[in-house]
C-alpha positions as CSV (number, residue, x, y, z in Angstrom):
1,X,20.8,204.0,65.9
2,X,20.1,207.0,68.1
3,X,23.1,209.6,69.0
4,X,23.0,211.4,71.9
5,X,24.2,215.3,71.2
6,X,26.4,216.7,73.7
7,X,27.3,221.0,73.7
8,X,28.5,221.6,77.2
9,X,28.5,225.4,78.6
10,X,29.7,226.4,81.7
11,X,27.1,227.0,83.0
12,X,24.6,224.8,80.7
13,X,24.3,221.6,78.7
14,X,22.5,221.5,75.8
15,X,21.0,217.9,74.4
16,X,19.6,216.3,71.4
17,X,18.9,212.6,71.4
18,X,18.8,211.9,67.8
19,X,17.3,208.6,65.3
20,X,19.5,208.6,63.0
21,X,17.1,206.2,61.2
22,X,14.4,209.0,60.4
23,X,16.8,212.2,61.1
24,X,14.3,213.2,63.7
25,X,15.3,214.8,67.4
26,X,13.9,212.4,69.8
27,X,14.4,214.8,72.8
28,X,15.6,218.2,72.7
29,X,16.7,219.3,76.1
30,X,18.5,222.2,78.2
31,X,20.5,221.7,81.5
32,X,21.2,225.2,82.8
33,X,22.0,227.0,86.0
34,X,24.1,224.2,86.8
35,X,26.2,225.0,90.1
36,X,23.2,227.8,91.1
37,X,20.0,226.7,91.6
38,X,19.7,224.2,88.8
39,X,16.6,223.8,86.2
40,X,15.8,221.6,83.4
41,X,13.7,221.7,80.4
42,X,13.0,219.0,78.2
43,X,10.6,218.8,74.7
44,X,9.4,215.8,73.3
45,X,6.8,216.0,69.8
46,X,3.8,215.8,71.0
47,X,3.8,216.2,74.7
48,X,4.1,218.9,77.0
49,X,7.4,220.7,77.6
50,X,9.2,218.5,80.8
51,X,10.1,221.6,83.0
52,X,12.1,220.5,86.3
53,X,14.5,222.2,89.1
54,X,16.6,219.3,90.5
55,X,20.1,220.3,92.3
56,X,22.7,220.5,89.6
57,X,25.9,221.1,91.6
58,X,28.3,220.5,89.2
59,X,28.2,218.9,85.1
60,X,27.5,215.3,87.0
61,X,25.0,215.7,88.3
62,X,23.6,217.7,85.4
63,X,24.6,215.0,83.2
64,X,23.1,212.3,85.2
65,X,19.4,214.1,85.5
66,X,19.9,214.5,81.5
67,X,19.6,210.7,80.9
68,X,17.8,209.9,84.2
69,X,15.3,212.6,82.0
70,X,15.8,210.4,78.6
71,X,15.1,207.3,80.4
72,X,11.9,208.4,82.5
73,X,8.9,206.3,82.4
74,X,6.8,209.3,82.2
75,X,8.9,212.1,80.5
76,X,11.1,209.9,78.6
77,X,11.6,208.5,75.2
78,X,13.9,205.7,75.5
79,X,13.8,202.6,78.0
80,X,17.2,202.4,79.3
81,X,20.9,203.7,78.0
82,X,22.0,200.8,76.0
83,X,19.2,202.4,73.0
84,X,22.3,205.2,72.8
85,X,24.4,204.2,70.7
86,X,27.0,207.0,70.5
87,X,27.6,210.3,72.0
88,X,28.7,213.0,69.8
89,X,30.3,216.3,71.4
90,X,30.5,219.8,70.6
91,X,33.8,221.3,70.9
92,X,34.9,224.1,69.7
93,X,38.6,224.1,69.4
94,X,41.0,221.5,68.0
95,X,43.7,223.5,66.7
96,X,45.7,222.5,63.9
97,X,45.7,218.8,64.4
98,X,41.9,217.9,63.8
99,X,40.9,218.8,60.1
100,X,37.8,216.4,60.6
101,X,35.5,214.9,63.8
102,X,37.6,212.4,65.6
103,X,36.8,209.5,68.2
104,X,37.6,210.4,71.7
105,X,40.2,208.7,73.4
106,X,42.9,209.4,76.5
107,X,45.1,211.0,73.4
108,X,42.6,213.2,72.2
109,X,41.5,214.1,75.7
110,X,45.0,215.5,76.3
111,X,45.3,217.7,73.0
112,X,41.5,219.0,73.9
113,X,43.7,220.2,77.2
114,X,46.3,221.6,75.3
115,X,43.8,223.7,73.2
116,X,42.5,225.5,76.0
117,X,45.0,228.1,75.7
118,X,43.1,228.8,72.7
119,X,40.1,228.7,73.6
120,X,40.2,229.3,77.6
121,X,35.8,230.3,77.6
122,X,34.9,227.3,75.4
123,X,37.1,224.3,75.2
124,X,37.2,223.6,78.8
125,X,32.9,223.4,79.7
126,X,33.5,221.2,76.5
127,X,36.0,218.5,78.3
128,X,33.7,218.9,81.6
129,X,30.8,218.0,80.0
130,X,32.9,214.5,77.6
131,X,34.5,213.8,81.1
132,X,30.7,213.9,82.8
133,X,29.3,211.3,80.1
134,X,32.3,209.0,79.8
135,X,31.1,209.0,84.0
136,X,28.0,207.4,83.3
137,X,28.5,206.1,80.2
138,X,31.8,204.6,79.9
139,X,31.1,201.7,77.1
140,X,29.6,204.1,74.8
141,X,31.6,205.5,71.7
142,X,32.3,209.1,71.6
143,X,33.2,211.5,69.2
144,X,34.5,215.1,69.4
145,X,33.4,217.5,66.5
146,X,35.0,220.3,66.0
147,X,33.8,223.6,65.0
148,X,36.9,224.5,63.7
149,X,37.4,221.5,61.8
150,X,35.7,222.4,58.7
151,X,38.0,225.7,58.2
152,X,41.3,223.6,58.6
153,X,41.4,223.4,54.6
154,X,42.3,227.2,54.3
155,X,45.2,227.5,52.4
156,X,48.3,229.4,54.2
157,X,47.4,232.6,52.6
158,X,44.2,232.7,53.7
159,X,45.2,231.9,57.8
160,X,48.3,233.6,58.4
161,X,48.4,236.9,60.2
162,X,51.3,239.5,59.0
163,X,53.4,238.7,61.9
164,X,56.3,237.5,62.9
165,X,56.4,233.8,61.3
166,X,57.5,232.0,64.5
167,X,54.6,233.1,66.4
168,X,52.7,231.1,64.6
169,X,54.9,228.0,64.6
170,X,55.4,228.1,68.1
171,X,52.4,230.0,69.5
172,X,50.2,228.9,66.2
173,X,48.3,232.0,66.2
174,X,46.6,231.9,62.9
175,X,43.0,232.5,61.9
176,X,41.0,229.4,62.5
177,X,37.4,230.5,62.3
178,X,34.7,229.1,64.2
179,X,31.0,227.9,63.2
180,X,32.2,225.1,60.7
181,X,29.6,222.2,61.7
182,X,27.4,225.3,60.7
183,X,28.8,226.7,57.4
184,X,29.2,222.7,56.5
185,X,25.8,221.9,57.0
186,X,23.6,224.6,55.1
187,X,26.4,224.5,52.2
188,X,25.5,220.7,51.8
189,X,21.7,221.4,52.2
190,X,22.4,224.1,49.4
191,X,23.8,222.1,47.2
192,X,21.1,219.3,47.3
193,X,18.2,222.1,46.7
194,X,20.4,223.1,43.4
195,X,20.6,219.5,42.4
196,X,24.2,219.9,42.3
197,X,27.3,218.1,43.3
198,X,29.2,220.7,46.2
199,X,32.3,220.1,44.5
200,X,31.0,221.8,41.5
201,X,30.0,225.3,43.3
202,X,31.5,228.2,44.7
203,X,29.5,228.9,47.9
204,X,29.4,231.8,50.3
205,X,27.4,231.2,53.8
206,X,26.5,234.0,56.3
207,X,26.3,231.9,59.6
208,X,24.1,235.5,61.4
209,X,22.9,235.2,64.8
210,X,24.1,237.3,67.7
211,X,27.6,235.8,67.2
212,X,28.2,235.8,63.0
213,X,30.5,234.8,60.6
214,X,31.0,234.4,56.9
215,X,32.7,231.7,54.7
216,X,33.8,231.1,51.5
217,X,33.3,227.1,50.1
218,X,34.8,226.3,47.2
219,X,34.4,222.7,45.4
220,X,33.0,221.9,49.1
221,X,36.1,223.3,50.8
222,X,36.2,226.1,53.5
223,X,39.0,228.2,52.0
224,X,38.6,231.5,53.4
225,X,36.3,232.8,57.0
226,X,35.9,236.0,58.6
227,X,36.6,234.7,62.1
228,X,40.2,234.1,63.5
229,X,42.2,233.7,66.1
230,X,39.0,234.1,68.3
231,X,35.3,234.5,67.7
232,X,35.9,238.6,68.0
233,X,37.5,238.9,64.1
234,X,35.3,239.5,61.1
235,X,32.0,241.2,61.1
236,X,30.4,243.3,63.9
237,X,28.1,241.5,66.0
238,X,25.5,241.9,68.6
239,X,28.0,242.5,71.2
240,X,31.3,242.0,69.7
241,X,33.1,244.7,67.6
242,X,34.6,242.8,65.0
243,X,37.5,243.8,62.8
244,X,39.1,247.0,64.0
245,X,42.8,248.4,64.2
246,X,44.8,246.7,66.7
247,X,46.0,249.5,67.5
248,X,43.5,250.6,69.0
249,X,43.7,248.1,72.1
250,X,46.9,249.9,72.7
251,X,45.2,253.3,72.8
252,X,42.8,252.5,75.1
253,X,45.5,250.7,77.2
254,X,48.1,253.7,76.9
255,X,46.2,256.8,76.9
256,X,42.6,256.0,78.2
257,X,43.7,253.7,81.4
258,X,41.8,250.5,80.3
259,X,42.9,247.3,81.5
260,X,43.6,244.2,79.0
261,X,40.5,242.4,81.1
262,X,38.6,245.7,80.5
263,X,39.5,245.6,77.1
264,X,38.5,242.3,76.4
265,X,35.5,242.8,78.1
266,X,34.5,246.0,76.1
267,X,35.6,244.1,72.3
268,X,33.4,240.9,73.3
269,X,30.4,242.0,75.5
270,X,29.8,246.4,75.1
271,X,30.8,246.9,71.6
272,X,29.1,246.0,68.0
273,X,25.2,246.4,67.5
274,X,25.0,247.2,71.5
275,X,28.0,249.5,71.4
276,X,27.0,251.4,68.6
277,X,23.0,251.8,68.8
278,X,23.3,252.6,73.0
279,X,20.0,250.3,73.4
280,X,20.5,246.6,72.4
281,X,22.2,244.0,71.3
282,X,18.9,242.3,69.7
283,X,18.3,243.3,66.1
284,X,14.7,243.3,67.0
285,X,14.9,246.0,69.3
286,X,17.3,247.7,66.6
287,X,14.4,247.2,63.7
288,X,12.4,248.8,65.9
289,X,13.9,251.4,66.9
290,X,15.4,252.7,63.3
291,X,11.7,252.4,62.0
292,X,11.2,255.1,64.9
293,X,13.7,257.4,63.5
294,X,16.3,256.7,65.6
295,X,19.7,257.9,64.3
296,X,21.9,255.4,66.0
297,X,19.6,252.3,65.7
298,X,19.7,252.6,61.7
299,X,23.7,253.3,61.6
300,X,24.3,250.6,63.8
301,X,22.0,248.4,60.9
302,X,24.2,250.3,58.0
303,X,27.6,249.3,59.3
304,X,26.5,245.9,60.0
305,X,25.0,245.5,56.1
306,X,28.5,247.2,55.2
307,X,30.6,244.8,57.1
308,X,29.2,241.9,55.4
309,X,28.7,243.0,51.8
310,X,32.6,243.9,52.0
311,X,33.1,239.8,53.1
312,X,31.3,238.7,50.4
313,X,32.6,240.7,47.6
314,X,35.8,239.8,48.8
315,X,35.2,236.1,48.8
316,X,33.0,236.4,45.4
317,X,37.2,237.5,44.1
318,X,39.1,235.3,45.8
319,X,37.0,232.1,44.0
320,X,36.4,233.8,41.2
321,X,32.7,233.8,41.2
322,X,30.0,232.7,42.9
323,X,27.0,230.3,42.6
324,X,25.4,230.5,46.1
325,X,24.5,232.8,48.8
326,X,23.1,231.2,52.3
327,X,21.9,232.7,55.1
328,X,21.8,231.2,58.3
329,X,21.3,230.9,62.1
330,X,18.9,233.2,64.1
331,X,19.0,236.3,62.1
332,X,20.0,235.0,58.8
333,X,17.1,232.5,59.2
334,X,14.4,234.6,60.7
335,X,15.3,238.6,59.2
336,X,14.1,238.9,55.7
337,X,15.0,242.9,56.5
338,X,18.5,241.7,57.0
339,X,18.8,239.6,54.1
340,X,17.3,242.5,51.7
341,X,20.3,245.1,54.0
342,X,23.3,242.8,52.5
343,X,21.9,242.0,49.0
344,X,21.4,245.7,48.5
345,X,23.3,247.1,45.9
346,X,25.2,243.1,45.0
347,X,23.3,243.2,41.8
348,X,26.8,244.0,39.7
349,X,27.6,240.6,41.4
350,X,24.7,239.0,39.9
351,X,23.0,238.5,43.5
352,X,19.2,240.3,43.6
353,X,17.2,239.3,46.2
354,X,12.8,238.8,45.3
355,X,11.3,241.0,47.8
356,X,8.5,238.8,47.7
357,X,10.4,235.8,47.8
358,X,11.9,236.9,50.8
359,X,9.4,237.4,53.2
360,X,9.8,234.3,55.0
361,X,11.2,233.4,58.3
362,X,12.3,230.4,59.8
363,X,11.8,228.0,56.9
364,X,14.2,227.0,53.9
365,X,13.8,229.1,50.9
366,X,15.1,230.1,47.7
367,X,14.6,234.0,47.5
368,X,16.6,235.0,44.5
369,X,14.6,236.6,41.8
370,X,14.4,234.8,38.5
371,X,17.2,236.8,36.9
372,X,19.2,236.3,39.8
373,X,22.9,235.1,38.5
374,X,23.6,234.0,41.6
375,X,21.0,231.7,44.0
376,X,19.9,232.5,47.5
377,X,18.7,230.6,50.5
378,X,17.9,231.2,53.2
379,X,18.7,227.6,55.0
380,X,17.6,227.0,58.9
381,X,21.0,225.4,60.2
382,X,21.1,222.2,62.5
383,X,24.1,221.8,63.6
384,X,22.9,218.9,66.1
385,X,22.3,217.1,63.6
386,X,25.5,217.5,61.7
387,X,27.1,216.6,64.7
388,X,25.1,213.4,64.9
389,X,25.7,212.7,60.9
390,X,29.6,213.4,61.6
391,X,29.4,211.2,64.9
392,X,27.5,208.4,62.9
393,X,30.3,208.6,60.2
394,X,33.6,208.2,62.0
395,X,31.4,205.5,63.9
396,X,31.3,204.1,60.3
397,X,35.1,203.9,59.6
């Protein structure tokens, strides 16, 4: 069977057309400037990159070029629609109700709605883009997966906030953390490379790109993650600041004349690595700069080491060991520098890091030193493809 992979920006759809036969990515594709000026990039193994600038006025249209694209005698790699057999969706918010990927119907459709409140930048491109494809293909089985899903087996104590109680049974604001088709996947790949059963291990994953997050995975289980409410909680990030004193938002409200948009706009877009280095929000131009002696760029690089290290100590107590450390997505994947940053001084946890080991980017890799206690991988994540194994699954039942 082949599942087409849906993640719907608002601006942007991103596509995988997946065999779920030989686990291999048929197309991988990119809608973007949809409602500008439109362009569309398609790669297929073993040809040259499809590049093309149609008129993309709204997600229709966008979604129609993406399987008029799929289907193209010349550029294409199916023969018609009917060879996909399933549609599986990214969506990043379903609340309390969906602990797993679900099969979309008029009932889910309205929940997704009522989630937006919750997620008012992602969930609704999300609905465009299932409401686009049911368009063209309305026969075809489609499933939403969630990326909050996986994180929906924290215990209470883990996602309550120190609030008043009925805002979270009436408003249900709670930490739900984000990146969970993510920290599911590499946790599984983990697992396999130690020839072990998940629900034997106590796992900690480092999801690090220019968004991050950590998770603890016990027996399998997400039970504690450093995101929340929103994507803004936990560790500092390229441009977000991460965990800081609410009160704060207040001071620069009260006393320093922000507004709440300005606010918001300073937490999620001018703060973290940008914020406090004054010159980037790409850890390569960070690197770069710290190995020039710049002050700022290697303090930004310190707190951001810090702010991790403190999430996985505090998950190594809360599951009483660990067995695995992961690193993930761009930066975990691709910085051996970053990777040496956090394990740093984690040797009283049983985690050291093989400097030789470790220079390695891109690829999955063990780089814990022999006498390591603790393993560590770095694991390239594929979260498309998790999204097709979940789609193919709930397909199944």
């Amino acid at each position: 069977m082949n599942i087409l992979v849906i993640n719907c920006g608002s601006s942007s759809l991103k596509y995988q057309l997946i065999n779920m036969e030989s686990k291999q990515a048929l197309a991988v594709g990119l809608a973007e400037r949809i409602g500008i000026d439109g362009a569309l990039t398609q790669k297929v193994e073993g040809r040259e990159k499809y590049v093309a600038s149609p008129v993309m006025k709204n997600h229709d249209d966008a979604m129609k070029i993406v399987l008029e694209a799929l289907i193209d005698k010349e550029h294409g790699v199916i023969k018609s629609m009917d060879e996909i057999g399933a549609v599986g969706h990214r969506v990043v918010h379903g609340g309390e109700r969906y602990s797993n990927s679900v099969l979309i119907d008029d009932d889910v459709m309205k929940y997704l709605n009522e989630c937006v409140k919750l997620a008012p930048l992602h969930n609704p491109p999300n609905i465009i883009g299932i409401k686009a494809c049911k368009q063209f293909m309305p026969n075809t089985p489609m499933v939403a997966v969630f990326d909050t899903a996986f994180h929906q087996t924290m215990p209470e104590k883990a996602f309550l906030y120190g609030i008043p109680y009925e805002l979270y049974q009436k408003d249900h604001i709670r930490r739900y953390g984000f990146h969970g088709t993510s920290h599911k996947y590499v946790s599984k790949i983990a697992a396999e490379c130690m020839h072990k059963n998940i629900k034997d291990l106590k796992i900690i994953t480092c999801h690090l790109g220019n968004g991050g997050s950590v998770s603890a995975i016990k027996n399998g289980k997400s039970v504690d993650t450093s995101m929340g409410f929103t994507p803004l909680e936990g560790i500092i990030m390229g441009t977000r600041s991460g965990n800081l004193d609410p009160a704060i938002v207040t001071y620069l409200i009260e006393e320093l004349g922000y507004t709440a948009e300005e606010v918001n706009e300073l937490l999620n877009k001018k703060s973290g690595i940008l914020g406090l280095s004054g010159i980037s929000s790409d850890f390569r131009d960070i690197r770069a700069a710290a190995a020039e002696g710049n002050h700022q760029a290697q303090l930004s690089l310190d707190v951001y080491y810090y702010s991790i290290k403190k999430y996985i100590g505090a998950y190594f107590a809360i599951m009483g060991g660990l067995d695995c450390l992961v690193f993930t997505a761009g930066i975990g994947e691709n910085a051996y520098e970053t990777r040496e940053g956090i394990c740093e001084g984690l040797e009283c946890l049983g985690i050291k890091i093989d400097l030789v080991k470790d220079k390695v980017r891109g690829v999955l890799a063990e780089v814990s030193a022999d006498d390591s206690k603790v393993k560590i991988f770095a694991i390239p994540t594929n979260e498309e493809l998790m999204i097709a194994e979940e789609t193919l699954e709930i397909l199944s039942k």
